[in-house]
ZAMARBA-410266 format. One line per 8 residues: for each residue x, y, z of N, C-alpha, C. Coordinates in pm, whole numbers, plus 50000, padded with zeros to 5 digits. Layout:
X,Y,Z,X,Y,Z,X,Y,Z ~ ...
END
This chain:
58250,51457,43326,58357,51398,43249,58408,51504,43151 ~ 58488,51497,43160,58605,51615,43041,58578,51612,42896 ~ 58601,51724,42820,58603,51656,42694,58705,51565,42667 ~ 58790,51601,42712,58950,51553,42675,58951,51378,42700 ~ 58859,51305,42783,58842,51193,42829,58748,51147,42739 ~ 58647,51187,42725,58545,51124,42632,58599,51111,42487 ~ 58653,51215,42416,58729,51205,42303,58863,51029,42343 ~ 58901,51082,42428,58981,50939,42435,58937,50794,42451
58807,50836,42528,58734,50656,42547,58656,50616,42369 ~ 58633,50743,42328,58589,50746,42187,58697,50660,42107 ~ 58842,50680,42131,58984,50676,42050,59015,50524,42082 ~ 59009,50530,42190,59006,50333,42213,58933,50238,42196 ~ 58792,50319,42193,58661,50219,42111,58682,50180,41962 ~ 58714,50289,41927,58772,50282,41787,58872,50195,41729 ~ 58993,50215,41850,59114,50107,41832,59044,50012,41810 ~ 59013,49901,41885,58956,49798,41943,58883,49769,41821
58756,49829,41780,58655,49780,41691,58769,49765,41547 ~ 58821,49896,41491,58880,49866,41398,58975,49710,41419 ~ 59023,49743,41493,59130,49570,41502,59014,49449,41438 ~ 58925,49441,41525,58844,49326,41506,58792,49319,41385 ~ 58748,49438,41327,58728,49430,41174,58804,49410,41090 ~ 58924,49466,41098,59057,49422,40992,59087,49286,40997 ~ 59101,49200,41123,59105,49093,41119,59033,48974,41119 ~ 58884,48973,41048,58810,48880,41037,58764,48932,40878
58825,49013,40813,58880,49036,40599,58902,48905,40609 ~ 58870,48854,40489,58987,48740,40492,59102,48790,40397 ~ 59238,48750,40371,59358,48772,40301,59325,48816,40187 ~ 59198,48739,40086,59203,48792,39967,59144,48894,39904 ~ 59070,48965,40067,58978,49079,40026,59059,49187,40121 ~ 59182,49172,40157,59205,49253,40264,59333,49390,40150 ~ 59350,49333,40064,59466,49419,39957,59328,49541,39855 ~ 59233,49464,39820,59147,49594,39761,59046,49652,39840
59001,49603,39934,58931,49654,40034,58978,49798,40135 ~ 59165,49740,40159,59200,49874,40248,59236,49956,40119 ~ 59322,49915,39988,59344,50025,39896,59222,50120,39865 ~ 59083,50041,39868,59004,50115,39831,58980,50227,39940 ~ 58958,50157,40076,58937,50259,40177,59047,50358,40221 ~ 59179,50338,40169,59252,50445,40192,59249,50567,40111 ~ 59187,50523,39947,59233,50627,39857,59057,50720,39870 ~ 58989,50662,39938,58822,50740,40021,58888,50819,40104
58997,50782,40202,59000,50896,40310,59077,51010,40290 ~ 59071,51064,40139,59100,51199,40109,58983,51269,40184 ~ 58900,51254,40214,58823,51383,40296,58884,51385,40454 ~ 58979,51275,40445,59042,51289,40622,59143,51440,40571 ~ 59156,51454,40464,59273,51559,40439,59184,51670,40507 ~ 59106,51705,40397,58985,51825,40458,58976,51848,40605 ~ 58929,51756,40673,58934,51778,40827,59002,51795,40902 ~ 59105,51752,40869,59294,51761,40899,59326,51889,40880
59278,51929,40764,59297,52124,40764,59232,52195,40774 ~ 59121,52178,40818,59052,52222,40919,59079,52267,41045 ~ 59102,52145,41115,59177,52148,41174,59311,52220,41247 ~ 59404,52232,41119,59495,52289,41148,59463,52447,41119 ~ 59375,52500,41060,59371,52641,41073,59289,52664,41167 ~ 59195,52596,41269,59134,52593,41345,59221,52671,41488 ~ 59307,52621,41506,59411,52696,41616,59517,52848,41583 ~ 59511,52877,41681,59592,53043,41701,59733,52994,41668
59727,52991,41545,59886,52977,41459,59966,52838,41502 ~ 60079,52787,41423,60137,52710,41433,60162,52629,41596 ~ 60209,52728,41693,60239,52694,41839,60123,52652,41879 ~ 60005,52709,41850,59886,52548,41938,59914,52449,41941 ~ 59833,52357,42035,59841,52240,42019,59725,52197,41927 ~ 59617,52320,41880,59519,52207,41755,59633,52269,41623 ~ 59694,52331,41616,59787,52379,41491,59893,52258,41489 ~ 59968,52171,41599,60040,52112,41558,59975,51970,41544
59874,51948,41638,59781,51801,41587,59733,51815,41461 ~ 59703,51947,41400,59614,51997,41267,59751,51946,41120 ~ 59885,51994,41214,59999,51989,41084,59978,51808,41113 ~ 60034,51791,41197,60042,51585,41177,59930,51536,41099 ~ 59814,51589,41164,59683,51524,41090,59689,51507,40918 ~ 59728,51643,40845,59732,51637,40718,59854,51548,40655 ~ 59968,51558,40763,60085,51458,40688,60066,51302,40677 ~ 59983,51271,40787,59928,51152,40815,59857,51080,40714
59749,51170,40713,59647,51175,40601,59711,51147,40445 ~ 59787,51240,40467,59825,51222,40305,59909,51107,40313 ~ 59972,51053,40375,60050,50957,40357,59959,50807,40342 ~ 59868,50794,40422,59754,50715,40420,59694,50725,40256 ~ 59673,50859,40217,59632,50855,40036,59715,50801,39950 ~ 59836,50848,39997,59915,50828,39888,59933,50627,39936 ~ 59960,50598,39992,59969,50462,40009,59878,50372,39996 ~ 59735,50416,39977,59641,50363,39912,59666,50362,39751
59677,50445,39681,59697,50494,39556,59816,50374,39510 ~ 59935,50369,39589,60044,50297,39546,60039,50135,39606 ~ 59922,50086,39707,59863,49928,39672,59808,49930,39574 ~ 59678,50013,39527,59597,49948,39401,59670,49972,39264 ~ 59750,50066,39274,59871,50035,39159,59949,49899,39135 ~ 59935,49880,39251,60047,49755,39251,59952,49640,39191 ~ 59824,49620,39276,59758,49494,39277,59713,49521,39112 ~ 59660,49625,39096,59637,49641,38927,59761,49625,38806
59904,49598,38824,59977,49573,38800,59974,49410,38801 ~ 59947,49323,38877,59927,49210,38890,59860,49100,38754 ~ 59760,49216,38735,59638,49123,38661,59693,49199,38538 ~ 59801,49255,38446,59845,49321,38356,59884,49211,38274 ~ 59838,49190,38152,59936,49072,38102,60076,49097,38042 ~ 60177,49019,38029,60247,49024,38038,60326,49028,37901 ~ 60445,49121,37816,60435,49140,37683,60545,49032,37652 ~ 60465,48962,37497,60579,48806,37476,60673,48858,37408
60797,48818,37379,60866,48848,37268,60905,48785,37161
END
């Protein structure tokens, strides 16, 4: 078996399990639970650039999976960062006048 196949049966096990876990959260644990776990996967950044310097310059294909990986990544941080802003915004009281 290839690497290239095993990495992929790896990628759909993954699909699959994650689904089933996201959807048996219930609603009121599902807003600080992923904020929390998104603003953890700053070490996906690290591996992501890793990654990307891992390949013979930009034109690889681990240089351009390596560039997506980190944009990905960061976008995943930063959108963790900007739920628990929000939900912590929530419980703020509110100023009387």
């Amino acid at each position: 078996m290839s690497e290239l196949m095993l990495t992929f049966y790896v990628f759909i096990i993954a699909t699959f399990l994650g689904f089933e876990l996201i959807s048996k959260v219930p609603p009121t644990l599902h807003t600080p639970l992923m904020s929390g776990s998104n603003a953890i996967s700053g070490v996906t950044i690290l591996g992501a650039l890793v990654v990307a310097g891992y390949g013979e310059g930009w034109t690889s294909l681990t240089g351009i999976l390596g560039f997506f990986a980190v944009v990905f990544a960061t976008i995943n941080v930063f959108g963790g960062y900007v739920v628990t802003d929000r939900m912590l915004q929530m419980f703020k009281r509110k100023k009387q006048d």
